[in-house]
N, C-alpha and C positions, 0 to 999 in steps of 0.2 A: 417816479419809476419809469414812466412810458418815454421820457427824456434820456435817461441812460438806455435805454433800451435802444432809440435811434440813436445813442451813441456808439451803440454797439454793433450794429446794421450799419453803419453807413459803409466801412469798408469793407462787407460785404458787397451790399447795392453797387459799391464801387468797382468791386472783381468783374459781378455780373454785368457790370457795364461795358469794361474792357473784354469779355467775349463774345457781347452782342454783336459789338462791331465786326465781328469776323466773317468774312463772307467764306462759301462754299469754297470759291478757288483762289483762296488766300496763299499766299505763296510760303514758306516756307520762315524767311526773314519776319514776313506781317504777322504767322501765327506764334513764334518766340516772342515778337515785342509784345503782342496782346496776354499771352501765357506770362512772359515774366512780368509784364502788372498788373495782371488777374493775382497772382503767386505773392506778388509786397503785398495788398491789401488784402490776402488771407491770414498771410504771418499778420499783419496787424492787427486784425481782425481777434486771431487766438493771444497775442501778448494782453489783450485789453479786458478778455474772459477769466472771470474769478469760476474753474471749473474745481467739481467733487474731485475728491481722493481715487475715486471710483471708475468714475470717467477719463481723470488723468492716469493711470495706471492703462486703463485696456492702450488709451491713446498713443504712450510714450513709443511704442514699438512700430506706430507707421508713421509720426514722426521722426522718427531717427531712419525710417527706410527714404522719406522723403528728402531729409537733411542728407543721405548719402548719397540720393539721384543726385540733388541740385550739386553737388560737390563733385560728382563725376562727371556733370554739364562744362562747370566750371573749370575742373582741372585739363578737360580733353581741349576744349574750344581755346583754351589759355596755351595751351601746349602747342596746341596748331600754330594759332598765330606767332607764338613766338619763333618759332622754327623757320616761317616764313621770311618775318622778319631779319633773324639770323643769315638765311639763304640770302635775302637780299644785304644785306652789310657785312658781306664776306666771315661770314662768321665772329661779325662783332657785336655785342649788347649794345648798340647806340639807342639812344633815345629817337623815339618817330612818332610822328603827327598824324593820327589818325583821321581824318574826318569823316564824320559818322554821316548814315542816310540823312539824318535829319539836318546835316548843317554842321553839327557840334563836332568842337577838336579834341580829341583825347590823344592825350599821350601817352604813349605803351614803348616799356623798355623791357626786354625782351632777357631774361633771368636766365642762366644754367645753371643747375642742380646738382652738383654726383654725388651717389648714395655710394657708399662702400660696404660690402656684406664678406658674410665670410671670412671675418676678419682672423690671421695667424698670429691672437697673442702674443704667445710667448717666443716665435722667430720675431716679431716686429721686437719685443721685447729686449731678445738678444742680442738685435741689429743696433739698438740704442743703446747699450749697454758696448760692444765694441767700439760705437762711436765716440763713448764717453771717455778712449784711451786714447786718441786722434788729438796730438796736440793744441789742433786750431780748436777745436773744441772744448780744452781746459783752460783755455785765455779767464781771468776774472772777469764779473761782468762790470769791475770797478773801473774799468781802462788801465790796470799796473800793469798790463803789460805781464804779471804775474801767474803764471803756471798753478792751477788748482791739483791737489790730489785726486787722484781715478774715483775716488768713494764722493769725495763733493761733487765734484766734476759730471759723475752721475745723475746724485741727486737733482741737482740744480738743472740736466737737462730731461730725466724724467720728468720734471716738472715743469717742464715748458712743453713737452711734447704732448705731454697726457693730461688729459682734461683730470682734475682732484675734484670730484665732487664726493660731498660730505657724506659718510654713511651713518644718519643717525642712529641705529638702533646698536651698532659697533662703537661711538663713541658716547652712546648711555651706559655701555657695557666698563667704559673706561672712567664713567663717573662726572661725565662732560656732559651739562645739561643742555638741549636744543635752546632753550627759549634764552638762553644768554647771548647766543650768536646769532640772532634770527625773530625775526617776527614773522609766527603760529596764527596762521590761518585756515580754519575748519571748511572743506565744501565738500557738502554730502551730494550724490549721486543715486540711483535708483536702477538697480538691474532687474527688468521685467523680463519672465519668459510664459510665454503662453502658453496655455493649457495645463499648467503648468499644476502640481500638487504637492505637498507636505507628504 
């Protein structure tokens, strides 16, 4: 018992160790490296605890506020640099060599993103649906050289343009079982709200 028990301390003792070292006028850089491995050997720390029902429930809700700081550390500082990056290679994603304070080379390729919101349906809809009468556009996808009808013509380009994802509970309605086309897999989840009553 008193052996799992320092097993279970030691990435603690290890956190605490990475903030000893922190002096008063730690600069800004020295207090992130000491915070983020204070921070792995916390998480390791709770992966390796068999905790109550009880306890992980009040828990779940400031770990998930936690997991959403660190994901906002991440997402900002990731953003920066990439940007930076970008500015310096003329607005290209090149791959770059980072070298880190300590020596080490990391490579960082620098990602763009677009989110499109607000999306107009049924004019996008429309817009593809006139496309679909544009001869270049009814070519077979066979190479004949052969002119498709507007209604295949259609089809076949709504469906390259528009993602078809499967709406189960619509094609159980059609008598088309999931588990034929699909391997069913269960993960359960837990929505806590505090203070919370029946």
């Amino acid at each position: 018992m008193a052996n799992m028990q320092g097993s279970q301390m030691r990435p603690i003792h290890d956190a605490a160790a990475a903030l000893a070292g922190v002096a008063d006028d730690a600069t800004a850089d020295e207090l992130a490296d000491a915070v983020s491995r204070a921070i792995e050997h916390l998480a390791t720390a709770l992966v390796g605890l068999e905790v109550s029902d009880r306890v992980a429930a009040r828990l779940i809700p400031d770990w998930k506020q936690s997991n959403a700081l660190l994901r906002s550390v991440i997402a900002d500082r990731g953003s920066e640099i990439a940007l930076r990056l970008l500015e310096a290679n003329n607005g290209k994603p090149l791959p770059v060599v980072v070298v880190s304070d300590t020596g080490e080379q990391v490579v960082c390729t620098p990602k763009v993103t677009v989110r499109r919101s607000e999306v107009k349906r049924q004019e996008l809809t429309e817009a593809v649906d006139r496309a679909a009468s544009d001869p270049k556009n009814r070519l077979s996808p066979d190479g004949s050289g052969e002119l498709l009808d507007y209604d295949t013509a259609k089809l076949l380009l709504t469906r390259k343009v528009f993602r078809a994802e499967p709406r189960w509970s619509e094609l159980k309605k059609l008598g088309i079982n999931d588990d034929e086309f699909c391997r069913r897999q269960s993960f359960y989840s837990l929505d806590v709200q505090q203070g919370g009553s029946l």
